[in-house]
N, C-alpha and C positions, 0 to 999 in steps of 0.2 A: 532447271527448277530444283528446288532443295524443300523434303519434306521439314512440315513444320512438327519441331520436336515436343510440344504442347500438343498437339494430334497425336502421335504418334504414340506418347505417353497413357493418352486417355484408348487407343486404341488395344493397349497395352502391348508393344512391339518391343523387344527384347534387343537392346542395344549394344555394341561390342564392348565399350566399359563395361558397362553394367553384367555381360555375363562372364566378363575378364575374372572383375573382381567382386561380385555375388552371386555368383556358381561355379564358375571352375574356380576362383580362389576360396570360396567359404565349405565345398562340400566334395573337393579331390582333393584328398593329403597327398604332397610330393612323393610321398614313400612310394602309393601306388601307382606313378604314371609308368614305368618303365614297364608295368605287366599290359598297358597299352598301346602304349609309344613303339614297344619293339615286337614286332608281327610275330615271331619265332617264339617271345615268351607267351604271348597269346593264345597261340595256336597250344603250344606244351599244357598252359593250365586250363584251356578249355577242356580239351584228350583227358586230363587228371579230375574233371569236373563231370565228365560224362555229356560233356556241349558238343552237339556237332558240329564237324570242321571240314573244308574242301580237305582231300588226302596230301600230307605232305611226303612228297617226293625225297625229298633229303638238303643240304644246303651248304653253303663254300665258304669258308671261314678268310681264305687265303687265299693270295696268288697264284703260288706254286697250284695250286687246286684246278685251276681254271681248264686245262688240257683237260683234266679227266670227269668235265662236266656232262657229258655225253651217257656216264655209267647212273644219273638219273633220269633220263628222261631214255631212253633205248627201246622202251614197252607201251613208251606212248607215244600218239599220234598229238596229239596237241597237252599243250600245259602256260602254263605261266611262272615269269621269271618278276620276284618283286626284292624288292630295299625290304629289308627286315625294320629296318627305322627312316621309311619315307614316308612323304606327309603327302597329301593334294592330289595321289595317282599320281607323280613323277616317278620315273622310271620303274613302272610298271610294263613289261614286255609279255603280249601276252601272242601265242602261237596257236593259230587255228588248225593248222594241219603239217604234214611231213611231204614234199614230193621230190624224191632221188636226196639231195645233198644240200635241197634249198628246204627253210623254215620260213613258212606262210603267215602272213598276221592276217587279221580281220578285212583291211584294207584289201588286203589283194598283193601289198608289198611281198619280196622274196628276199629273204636273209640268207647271208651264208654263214659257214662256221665263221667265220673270223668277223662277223659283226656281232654275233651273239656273245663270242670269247668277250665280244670288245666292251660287250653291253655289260656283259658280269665284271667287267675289270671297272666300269666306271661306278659301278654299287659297291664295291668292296672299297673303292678310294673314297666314298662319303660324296657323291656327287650329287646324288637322292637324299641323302639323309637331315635329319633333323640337328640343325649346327655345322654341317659337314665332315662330322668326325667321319670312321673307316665303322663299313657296315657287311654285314652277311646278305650275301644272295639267297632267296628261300626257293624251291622248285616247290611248284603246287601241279594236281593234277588239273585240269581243265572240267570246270563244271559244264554239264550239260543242262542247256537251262530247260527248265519247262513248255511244254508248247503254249500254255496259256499266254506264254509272250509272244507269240507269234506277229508278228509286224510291229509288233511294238517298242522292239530294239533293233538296232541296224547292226549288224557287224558287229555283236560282242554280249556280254552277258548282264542286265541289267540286274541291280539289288537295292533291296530297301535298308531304308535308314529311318532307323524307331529312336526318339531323342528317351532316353527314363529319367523321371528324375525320382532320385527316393524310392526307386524301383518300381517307379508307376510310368506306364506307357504311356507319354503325353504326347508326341504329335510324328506323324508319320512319312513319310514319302519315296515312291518308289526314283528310281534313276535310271534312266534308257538312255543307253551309247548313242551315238549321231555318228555319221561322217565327219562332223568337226570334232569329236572326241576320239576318233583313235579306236572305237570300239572298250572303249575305255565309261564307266561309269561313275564319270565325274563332275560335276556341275562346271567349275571353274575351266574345263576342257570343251565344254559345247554339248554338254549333255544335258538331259530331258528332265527336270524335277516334276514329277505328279505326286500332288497332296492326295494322301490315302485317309479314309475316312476311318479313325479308331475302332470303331465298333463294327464297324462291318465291312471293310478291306475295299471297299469301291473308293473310284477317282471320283477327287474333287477338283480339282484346277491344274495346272500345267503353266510351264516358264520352262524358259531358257533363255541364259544371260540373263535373267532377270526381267525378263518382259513376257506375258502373258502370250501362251497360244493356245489350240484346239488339235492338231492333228499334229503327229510326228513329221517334222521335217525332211528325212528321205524317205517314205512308206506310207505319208499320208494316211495313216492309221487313226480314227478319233481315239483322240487319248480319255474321251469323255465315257467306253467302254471297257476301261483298263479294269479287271477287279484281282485281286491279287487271289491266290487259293493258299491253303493252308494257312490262313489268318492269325488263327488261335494257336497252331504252333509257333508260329513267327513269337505272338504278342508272347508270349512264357518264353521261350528262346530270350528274349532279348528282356525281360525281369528278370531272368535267371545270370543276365552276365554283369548283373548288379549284383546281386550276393556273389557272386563269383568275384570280383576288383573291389567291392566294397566303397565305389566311384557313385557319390551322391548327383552326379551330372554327365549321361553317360550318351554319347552316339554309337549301337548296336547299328552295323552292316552284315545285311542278312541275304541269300542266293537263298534262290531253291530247283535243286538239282532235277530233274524229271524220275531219277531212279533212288535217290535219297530224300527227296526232300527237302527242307529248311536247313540249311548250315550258318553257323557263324563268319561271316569273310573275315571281319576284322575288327578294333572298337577305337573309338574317339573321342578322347578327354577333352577334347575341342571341339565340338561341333558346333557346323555354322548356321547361319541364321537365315539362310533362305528360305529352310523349309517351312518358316510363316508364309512366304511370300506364295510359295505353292500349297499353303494351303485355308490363306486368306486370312491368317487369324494372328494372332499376338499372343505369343509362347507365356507373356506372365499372364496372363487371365487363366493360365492352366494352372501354372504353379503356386500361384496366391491362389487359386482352391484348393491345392494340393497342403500346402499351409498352413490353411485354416482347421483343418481337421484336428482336432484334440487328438486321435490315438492314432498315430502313425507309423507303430507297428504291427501292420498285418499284417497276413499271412500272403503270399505269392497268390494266391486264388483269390484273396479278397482285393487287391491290388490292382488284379488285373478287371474283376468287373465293377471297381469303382472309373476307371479308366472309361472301360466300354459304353458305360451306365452316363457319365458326363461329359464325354467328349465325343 
C-alpha cells in the first residue's frame, strides 16, 4: 500500500524532498554543518557556549594512538566509544561496565582489548563516517540515565530528539533502546520513537519500525505512561543550540543524567521524519505557523511559550 501524496499533503506530512530542499537547503548554510556533522566540534562549542554536555573523556586522532587508548577510560567503569563524524548510531560502542580484562556492552556481550583496539581502528579508517573519509574516536563518560526511565529503555540510555526550527521547539520525541537496537538509541536500529507532547513532556504515541505500538517490546512497560522530567530545561537546552549553530532546521539529542540533568548528546542538520509518525501529526502545519508570524525575532523565552502555547 503506497500513501496517497494528495493526503499526505493536506495532512501536512513533511516529505524527504521537500525537507532536502526547503529546510535543510533554504535555512542551513554549508559553512555551519561541520560544527554538527563532527561530534568533537560540537561537544568544543557547546563547553564555549556554557551547553551542557556528557564528559568528554579525551579522543584518538591516530593509529599509532590506539595502544594507549586505555590512559582514557582507566577511572571508569563504563563509557562510550563514538565516530566523531558518524551518522545513524553506526559505530557507536557503548560499555556498560568493566569485569577483569573483558568490557561489557548492554547486551550482555564481553569484549576484549583487541576488539575494542579493533573497534577504534575501524573509526579512525572512516568506517562510520559521513563519506568515509579518516575519523577521530571520541571517549565520552557514560551517562547515568534517570530513574524516571525505569522500564522504559532495555539495555541502554534513551534520549530525546526536539526538531527547532527558527529556534522554536516544534515537535518532539523521546527514543528507548530495544534488544534489537543494541542498547543503542536509534530508530533505524530497533528503537522505540514516543511522540512527546510540546507543552507538557507527556507521551503521545509510540512506533517502532515505523508501525504503531503501546508497551515496550522487552519490559512491556506502557509507553502511554512515559512523561519526561525536566521538560523546560530540555525545551531551552535545545532553543539554545539554535543560537548556538545559527542552523534554521535543527535536530537537538538531549539525555538526562540522574546527577546532572539535561545534556546536549549530539545535533542534526538532518533530521528525520518519523517523528510525525510518533507523534501523529505533520511537521509543516507547525512550521507554516511558525511562518506566518510577522515578527520572528523573539527572544529564547518568547520562543519557547509560543511553542508550548500551540503545539
Amino acid at each position: 500500500m503506497f500513501a496517497n501524496p494528495f493526503k499526505l499533503k493536506k495532512l501536512g506530512i513533511l516529505g524527504m524532498n521537500d525537507r532536502n530542499i526547503n529546510y535543510i537547503g533554504r535555512h542551513n548554510e554549508r559553512k555551519n554543518f561541520p560544527l554538527v556533522d563532527d561530534k568533537l566540534k560540537t561537544k568544543k562549542l557547546a563547553q564555549k557556549h556554557g551547553i551542557s554536555v556528557p564528559e568528554l573523556l579525551g579522543y584518538i586522532q591516530y593509529q599509532v594512538e590506539i595502544n594507549h587508548f586505555e590512559d582514557y577510560i582507566k577511572n571508569q567503569d563504563g563509557f562510550v566509544i563514538k565516530p566523531s563524524q558518524g551518522s545513524g548510531g553506526k559505530g557507536i560502542l557503548v560499555i556498560l561496565k568493566r569485569e577483569k580484562d573483558k568490557f561489557i556492552k548492554p547486551s550482555g556481550e564481553a569484549l576484549n582489548y583487541h576488539d575494542v583496539k579493533r573497534h577504534i581502528s575501524n573509526i579512525l579508517s572512516g568506517l562510520y563516517s559521513l563519506g568515509g573519509k579518516n575519523d577521530v574516536a571520541v571517549f565520552e563518560k557514560l551517562v547515568d540515565f534517570d530513574d524516571a526511565f525505569d522500564g522504559f529503555s532495555y539495555e541502554g540510555v534513551p534520549d530525546v530528539r526536539v526538531i527547532v526550527y527558527k529556534g522554536f521547539p516544534t515537535l518532539a520525541m523521546m527514543r528507548l533502546s530495544t534488544s534489537n537496537s543494541d542498547g543503542k538509541a536509534n530508530l533505524h536500529q530497533g528503537a522505540v520513537g514516543v511522540g512527546i507532547d510540546i507543552r507538557t513532556g507527556k507521551a503521545l504515541n509510540a512506533v517502532q519500525f515505523d508501525r504503531p505500538i503501546k508497551v515496550h517490546p522487552d519490559t512491556n512497560k506502557d509507553l502511554k505512561e512515559l512523561m519526561v522530567p525536566f521538560w523546560d530545561e530540555i525545551l531551552h537546552l535545545s532553543a539554545r543550540c539554535y543560537e548556538m549553530t545559527d542552523m534554521g532546521y535543527l535536530g537537538a539529542d538531549i539525555v538526562i543524567d540522574k546527577n546532572l540533568g539535561p545534556l546536549v548528546l549530539e545535533l542534526n542538520a538532518r533530521p528525520g521524519l518519523a517523528i510525525q509518525i510518533a507523534n501523529d501529526t505533520g511537521a509543516l502545519k507547525r512550521f507554516n505557523l511558525i511562518d506566518s508570524l510577522k515578527d520572528i525575532n523573539k527572544s529564547l523565552e518568547e520562543k519557547i511559550t509560543f511553542s508550548k502555547e500551540n503545539f
